[in-house]
C-alpha positions in Angstrom: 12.1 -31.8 -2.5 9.7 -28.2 -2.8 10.5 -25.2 -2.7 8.0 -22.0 -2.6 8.7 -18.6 -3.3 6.7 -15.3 -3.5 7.2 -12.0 -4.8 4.6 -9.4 -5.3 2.8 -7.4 -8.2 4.2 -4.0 -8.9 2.2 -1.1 -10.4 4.5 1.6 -11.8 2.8 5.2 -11.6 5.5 7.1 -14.1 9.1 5.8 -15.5 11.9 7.2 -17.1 13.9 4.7 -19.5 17.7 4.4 -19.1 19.1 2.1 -21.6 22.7 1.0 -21.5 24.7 -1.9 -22.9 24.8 -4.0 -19.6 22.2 -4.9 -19.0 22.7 -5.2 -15.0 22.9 -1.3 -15.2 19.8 -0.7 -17.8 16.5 0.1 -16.0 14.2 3.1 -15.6 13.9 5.8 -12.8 10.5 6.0 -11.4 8.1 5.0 -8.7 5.8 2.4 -8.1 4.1 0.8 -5.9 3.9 -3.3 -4.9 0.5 -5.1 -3.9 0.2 -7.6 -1.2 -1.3 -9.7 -4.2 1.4 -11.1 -6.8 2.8 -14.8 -7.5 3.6 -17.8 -5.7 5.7 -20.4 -7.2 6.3 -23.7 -6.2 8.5 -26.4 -7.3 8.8 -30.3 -7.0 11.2 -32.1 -7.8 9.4 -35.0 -7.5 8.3 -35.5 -11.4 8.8 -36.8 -14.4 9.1 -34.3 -16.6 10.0 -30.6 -17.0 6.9 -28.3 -17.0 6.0 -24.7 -16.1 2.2 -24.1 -15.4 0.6 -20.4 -14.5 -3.1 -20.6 -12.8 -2.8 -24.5 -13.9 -2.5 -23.7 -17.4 0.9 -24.5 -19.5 3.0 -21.3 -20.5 5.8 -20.1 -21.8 7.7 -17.5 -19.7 10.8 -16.1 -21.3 11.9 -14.2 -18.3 11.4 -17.7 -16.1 13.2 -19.8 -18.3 16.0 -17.2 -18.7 16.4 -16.8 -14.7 16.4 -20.7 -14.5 19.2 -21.4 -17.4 20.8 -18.7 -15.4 20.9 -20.8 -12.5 20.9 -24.3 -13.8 21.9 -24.3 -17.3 20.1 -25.6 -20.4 20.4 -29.1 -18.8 18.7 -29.3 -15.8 17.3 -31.0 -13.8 13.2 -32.2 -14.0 10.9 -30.8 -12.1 7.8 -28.7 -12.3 7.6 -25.4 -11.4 3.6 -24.4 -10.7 3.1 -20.2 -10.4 0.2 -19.0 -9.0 -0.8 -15.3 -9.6 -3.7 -13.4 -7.5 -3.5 -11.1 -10.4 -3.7 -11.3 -14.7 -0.4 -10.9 -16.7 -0.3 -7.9 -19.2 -2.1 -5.7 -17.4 0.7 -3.5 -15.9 1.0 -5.6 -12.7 4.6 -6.2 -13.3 4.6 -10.0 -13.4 7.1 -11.0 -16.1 9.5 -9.8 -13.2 7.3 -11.1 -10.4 7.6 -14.8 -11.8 11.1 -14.5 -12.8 12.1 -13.5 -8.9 9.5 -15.8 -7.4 11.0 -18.8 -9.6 14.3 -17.7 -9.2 14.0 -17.8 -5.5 12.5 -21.0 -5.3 15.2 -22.7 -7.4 17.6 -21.2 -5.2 15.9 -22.5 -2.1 16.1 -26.0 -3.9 18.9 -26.3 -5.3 21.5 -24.3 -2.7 24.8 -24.0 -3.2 26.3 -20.9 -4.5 22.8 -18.9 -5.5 22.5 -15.8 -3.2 19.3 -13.4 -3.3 21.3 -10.4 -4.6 22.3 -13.7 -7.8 18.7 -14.1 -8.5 17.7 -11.0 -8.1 20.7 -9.8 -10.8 19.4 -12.5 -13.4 15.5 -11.3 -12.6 16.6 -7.9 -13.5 18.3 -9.1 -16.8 15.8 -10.9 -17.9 13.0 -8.5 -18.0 15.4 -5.9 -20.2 16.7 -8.7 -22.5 13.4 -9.7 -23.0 11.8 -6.1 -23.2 8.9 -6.9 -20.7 10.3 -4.0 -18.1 12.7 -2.5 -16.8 12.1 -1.5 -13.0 9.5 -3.6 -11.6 12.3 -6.3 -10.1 14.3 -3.2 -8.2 11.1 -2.5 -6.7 9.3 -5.7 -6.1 12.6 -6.7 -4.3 12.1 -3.8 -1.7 8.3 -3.8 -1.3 6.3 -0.9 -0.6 6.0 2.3 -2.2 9.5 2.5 -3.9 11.2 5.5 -6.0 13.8 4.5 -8.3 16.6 6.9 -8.7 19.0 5.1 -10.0 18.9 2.9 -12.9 20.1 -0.9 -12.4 19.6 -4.4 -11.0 18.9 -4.3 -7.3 22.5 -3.5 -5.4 23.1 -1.8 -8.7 20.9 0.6 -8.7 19.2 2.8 -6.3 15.9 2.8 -4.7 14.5 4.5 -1.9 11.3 3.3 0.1 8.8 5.9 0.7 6.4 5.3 4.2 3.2 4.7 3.4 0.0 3.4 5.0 -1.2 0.0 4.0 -4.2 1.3 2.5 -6.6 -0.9 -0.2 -5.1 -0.5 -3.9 -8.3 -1.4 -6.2 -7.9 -1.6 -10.0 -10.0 -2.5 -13.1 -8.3 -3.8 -16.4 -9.4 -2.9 -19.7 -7.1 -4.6 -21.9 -3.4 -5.4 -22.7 -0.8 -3.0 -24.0 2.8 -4.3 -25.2 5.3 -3.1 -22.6 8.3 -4.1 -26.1 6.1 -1.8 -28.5 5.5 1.4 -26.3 9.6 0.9 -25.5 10.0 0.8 -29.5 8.6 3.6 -30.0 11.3 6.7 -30.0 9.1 9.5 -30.2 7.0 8.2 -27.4 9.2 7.1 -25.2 10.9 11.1 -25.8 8.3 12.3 -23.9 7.8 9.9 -21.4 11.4 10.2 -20.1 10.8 13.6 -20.1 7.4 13.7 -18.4 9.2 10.6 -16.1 12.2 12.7 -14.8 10.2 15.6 -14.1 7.8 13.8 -11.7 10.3 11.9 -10.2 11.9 15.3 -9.2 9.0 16.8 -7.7 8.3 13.3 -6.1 11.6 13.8 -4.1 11.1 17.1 -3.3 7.7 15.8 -1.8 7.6 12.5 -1.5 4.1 10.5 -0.3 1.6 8.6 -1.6 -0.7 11.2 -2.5 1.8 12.7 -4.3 2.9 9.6 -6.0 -1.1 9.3 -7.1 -1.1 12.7 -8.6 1.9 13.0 -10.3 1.0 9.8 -12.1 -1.9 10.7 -13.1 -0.5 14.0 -14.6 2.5 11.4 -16.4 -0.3 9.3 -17.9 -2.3 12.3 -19.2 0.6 14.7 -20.7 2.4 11.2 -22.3 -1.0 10.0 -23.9 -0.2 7.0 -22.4 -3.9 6.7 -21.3 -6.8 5.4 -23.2 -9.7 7.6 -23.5 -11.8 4.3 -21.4 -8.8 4.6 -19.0 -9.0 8.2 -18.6 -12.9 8.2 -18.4 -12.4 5.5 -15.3 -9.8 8.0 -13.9 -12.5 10.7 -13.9 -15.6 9.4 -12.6 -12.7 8.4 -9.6 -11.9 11.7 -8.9 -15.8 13.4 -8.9 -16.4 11.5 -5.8 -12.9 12.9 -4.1 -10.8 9.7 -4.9 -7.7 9.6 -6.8 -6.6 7.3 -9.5 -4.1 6.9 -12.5 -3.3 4.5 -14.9 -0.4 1.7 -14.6 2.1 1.7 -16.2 2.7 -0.4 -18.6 -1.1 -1.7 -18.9 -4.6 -0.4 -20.0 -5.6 -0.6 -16.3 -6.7 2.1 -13.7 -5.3 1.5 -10.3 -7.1 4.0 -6.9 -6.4 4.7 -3.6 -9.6 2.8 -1.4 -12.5 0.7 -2.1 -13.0 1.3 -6.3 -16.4 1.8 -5.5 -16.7 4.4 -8.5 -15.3 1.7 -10.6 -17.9 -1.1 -10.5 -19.6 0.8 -13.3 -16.9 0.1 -15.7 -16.2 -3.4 -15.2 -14.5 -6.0 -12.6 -12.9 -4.5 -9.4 -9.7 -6.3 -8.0 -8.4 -5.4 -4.6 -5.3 -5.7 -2.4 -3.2 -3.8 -0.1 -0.3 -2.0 -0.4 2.2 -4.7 0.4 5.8 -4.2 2.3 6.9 -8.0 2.1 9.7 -7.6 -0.9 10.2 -11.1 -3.0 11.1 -14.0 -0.6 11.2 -17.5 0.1 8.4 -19.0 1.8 9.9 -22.1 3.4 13.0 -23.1 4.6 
């Protein structure tokens, strides 16, 4: 039997942490924004032994293999489970969630009885904060779009409210890694970034669009220091020739509105549009 699944890539423009116990009501206000790019996984059951590849290459996903215990237990059943990503992991495309809901999903299309979206979706959410890797990328990457977050939580737990955008081109350029566990481990840090977090989210309500969204990240990732000084530089050049660009969050990578012409002259430009297809099976 195969089973496919997709869900997209999610960049965060500005979060607010909200811890709590449970972790099906932990998360982060915020708003972000999901690509048309992200991950496709497939499974077989059709083999011999138990493997989990990403671009072809064996990995280890902790947020995968916790959604799949989740569904299956520790003793399941073989099969492989291939992922396919249009975009790199670490970089603040939000893909420890992505590959959790898109593996999840798949499973579930697999394997049946008893396994309901809002199920997978739950243990998506969990495993991302049990593992520290995020903790609002699967809220939005279940809705698609250009999604606020104003209520922390698993999706159905939490609140999220979709904002109407254009399907406009989302260019980017990654610089380099940044540990989504050690910014979160940081207390004074993350002080201000809940602070800076909450107050754009307010004035995102008050006004929300993408334009908006855009700037008020950019001002998050300036006033938290979030942003590298190679980052920032990227940001800059952007915005002489009129554009507008930030950095995502949590990853050392600028993300503009259009082409990323102004861009090239930093590195290599990735490209996709905004994308309003939330994580879903693929076949039936």
């Amino acid at each position: 039997m195969m089973g496919s699944a997709f869900a997209p890539a999610h960049i965060t423009g500005f979060f607010s942490v909200m811890p709590d116990s449970e972790p099906l009501r932990a998360g982060s206000l915020g708003c972000g924004l999901c690509l048309e790019a992200g991950i496709r996984a497939e499974i077989d059951t059709n083999s011999s032994v138990s493997a989990i590849t990403l671009n072809g290459e064996h990995t280890d996903f902790p947020t995968v293999e916790y959604v799949l215990n989740g569904l299956l237990g520790t003793d399941r059943p073989l099969f492989s489970l291939k992922l396919t990503s249009d975009v790199r992991p670490g970089f603040g495309f939000g893909l420890s969630g992505a590959a959790a809901l898109a593996a999840g999903f798949a499973v579930a299309q697999v394997y049946g009885a008893g396994m309901s979206k809002r199920d997978v979706a739950a243990l998506a959410h969990c495993a991302e904060v049990v593992n520290r890797t995020g903790m609002g990328d699967v809220a939005g990457q279940c809705a698609g779009g250009l999604v606020m977050r104003n209520a922390p939580g698993a999706p159905d737990v939490g609140v999220t409210q979709q904002i109407p955008a254009e399907p406009c081109e989302i260019s980017w350029l990654c610089f380099g890694e940044i540990s989504t566990a050690s910014i979160l481990d940081e207390e004074r840090n993350m002080q201000r970034v809940n602070e800076m977090g909450l107050k754009a989210l307010k004035l995102l309500q008050k006004r929300p669009g993408l334009e908006p969204f855009m700037s008020l990240s950019r001002q998050f990732a300036v006033e938290t220091g979030l942003i590298s000084s190679r980052a920032l530089d990227a940001v800059e050049a952007v915005e002489a020739q009129g554009g507008m660009a930030s950095m995502a969050m949590l990853g050392d990578t600028v993300f503009a509105l259009g082409g990323g012409e102004d861009l090239e002259e930093f590195g290599e430009v990735g490209h996709s549009r905004i994308g309003f297809m939330g994580a879903q099976c693929l076949t039936s």
